[in-house]
N, C-alpha and C positions, 0 to 999 in steps of 0.2 A: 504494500500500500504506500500510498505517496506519503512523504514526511511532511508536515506539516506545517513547516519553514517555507517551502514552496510556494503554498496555498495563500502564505502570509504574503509571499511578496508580490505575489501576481495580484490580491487584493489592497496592498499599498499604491504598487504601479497604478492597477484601476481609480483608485479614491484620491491622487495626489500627495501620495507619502505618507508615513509613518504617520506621522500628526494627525493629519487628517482621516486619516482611520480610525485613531484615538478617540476620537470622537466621538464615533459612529457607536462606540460600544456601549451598549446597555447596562444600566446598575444592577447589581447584583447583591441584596440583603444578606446580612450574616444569620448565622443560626437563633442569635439571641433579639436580630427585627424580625426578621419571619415568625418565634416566639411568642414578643409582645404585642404583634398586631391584632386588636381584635377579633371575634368571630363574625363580627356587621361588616368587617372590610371583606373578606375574602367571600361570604354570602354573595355581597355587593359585587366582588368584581367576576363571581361564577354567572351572575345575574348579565353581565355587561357584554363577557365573551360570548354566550349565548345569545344573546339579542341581535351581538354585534354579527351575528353568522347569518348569510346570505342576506344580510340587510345594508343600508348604506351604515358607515361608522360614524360619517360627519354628522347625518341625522340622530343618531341616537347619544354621541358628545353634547348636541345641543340640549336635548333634551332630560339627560342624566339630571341636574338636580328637580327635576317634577318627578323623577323615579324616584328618588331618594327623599322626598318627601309624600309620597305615593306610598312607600312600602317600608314609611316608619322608620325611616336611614337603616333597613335592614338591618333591624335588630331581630334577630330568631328567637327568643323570649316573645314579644309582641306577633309577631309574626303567626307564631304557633297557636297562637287565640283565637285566630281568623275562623269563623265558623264556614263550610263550605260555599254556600250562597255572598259572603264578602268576598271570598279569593274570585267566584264567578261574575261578581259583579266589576272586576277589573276586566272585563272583555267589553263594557262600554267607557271605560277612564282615557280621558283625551291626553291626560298624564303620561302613561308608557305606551310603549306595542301592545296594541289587545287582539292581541295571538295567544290563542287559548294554552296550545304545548307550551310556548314560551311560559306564560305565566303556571300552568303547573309544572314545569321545571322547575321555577323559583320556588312553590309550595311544595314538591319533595325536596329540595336541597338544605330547603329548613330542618327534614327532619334528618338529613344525612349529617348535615354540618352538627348538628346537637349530638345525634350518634358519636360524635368523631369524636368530641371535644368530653367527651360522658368519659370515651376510654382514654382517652389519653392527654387531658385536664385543659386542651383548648384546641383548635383545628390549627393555629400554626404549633404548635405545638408540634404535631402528629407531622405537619409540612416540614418542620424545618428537623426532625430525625428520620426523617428519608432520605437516604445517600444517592448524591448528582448519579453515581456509576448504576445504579437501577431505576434510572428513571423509565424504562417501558414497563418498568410492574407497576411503578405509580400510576402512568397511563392506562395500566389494564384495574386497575385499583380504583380510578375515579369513573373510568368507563362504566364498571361490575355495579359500585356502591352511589354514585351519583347516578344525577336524572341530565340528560344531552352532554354531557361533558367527556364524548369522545373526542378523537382528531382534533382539529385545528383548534377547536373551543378550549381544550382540556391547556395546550400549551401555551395560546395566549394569556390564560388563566393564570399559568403559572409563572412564565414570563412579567407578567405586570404585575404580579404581587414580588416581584425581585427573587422568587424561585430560584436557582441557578439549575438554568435545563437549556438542550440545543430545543431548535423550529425546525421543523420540516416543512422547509418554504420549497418553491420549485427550483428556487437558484441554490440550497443547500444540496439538496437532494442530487441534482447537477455536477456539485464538486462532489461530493463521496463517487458518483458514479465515473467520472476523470479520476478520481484519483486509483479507483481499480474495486470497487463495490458490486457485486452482481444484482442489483436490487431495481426494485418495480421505479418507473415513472412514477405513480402514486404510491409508496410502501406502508402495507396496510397489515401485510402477514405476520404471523410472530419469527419466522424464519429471516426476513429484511428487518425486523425493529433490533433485532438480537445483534446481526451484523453492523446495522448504525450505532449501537451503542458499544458495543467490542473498538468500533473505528474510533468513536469519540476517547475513549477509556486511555485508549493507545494516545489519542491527541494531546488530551490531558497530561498523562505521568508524561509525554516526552517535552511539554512546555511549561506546564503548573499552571494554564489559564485555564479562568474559568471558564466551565461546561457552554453558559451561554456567550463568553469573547469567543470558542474557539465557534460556534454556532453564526454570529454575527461576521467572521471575518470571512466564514466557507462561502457565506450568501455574496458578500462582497467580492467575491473574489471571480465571478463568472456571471453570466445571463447579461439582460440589459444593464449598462449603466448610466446610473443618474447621481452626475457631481452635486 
């Protein structure tokens, strides 16, 4: 497999140097932010990636604090109160998407995110003793035990709470596949997640970056570019 010095310089060349790659890179929370963050934040932002799927992003940016005061700044205490006919009656609230899946995705994640936080004393909690190097079990974990939080939802999810996980964007997917990956255009199997993640594992110990710089640099590094 390609070494992953390579990878970095062909996405420096791309981006305008070292610097300006620096940039580009995503913040990445320690064990002990992922910890203290609430359980209404990460509610809130399974609520967002979800929405934010196959819908425009910019619409639902605009719209996020009517969500957030819609659904009680998602607090899963309050939340949990909802009797069925209130959850039902957000499918006429000019407030959020009154997309019915959508919104009882957010009424089971209530009762998942409680579940989380019951065993293991809060959901970043649970998040931040999950090790970067098995992040496809964590994906097969919020898949099995969340409500829509497969594929793309599951990692922007994770991504935006400061996670530290790779995207399987199409320009990532791109470089693994240059650099000697036998895996799907789309990699959806547990045989192609295994081999992204052995790739990354290998990226990692031979650089010490994190799971999502070495993620952010693969993307950079091939498909269209936009200075």
């Amino acid at each position: 497999m390609k070494k992953f010095d390579k990878i970095r310089q062909q996405a420096e060349k791309r981006k305008g140097g070292a610097a300006a790659l620096k940039k580009l890179l995503p913040k990445v929370a320690s064990t002990q932010q992922l910890a203290k963050t609430g359980d209404d934040r990460y509610l809130a932002m399974m609520t967002r990636a979800i929405n934010q799927a196959g819908f425009s992003w910019k619409v639902i940016e605009n719209k996020w604090p009517q969500f957030e005061e819609a659904f009680f700044g998602f607090d899963p205490k309050k939340l949990a109160l909802l009797s069925p006919e209130q959850w039902e009656a957000y499918t006429s609230d000019r407030r959020v998407v009154r997309n019915w899946q959508k919104i009882k995705a957010l009424q089971e994640n209530v009762y998942f995110v409680q579940e989380v936080a019951r065993t293991h004393g809060s959901f970043g909690k649970f998040l931040a003793e999950w090790p970067a190097s098995d992040q496809i079990g964590l994906m097969r974990y919020l898949k099995k035990h969340g409500s829509r939080l497969g594929g793309q939802s599951a990692l922007w999810f994770l991504r935006t709470m400061g996670k530290d996980c790779f995207i399987l964007s199409r320009d990532v997917v791109l470089t693994l596949q240059h650099a000697g990956l036998d895996i799907a255009d789309e990699p959806t199997s547990q045989r192609d997640l295994r081999q992204i993640q052995k790739a990354f594992d290998v990226w990692h110990e031979e650089t010490g970056l994190p799971y999502s710089h070495l993620s952010r640099i693969a993307a950079c590094a091939t498909g269209e570019n936009y200075l």
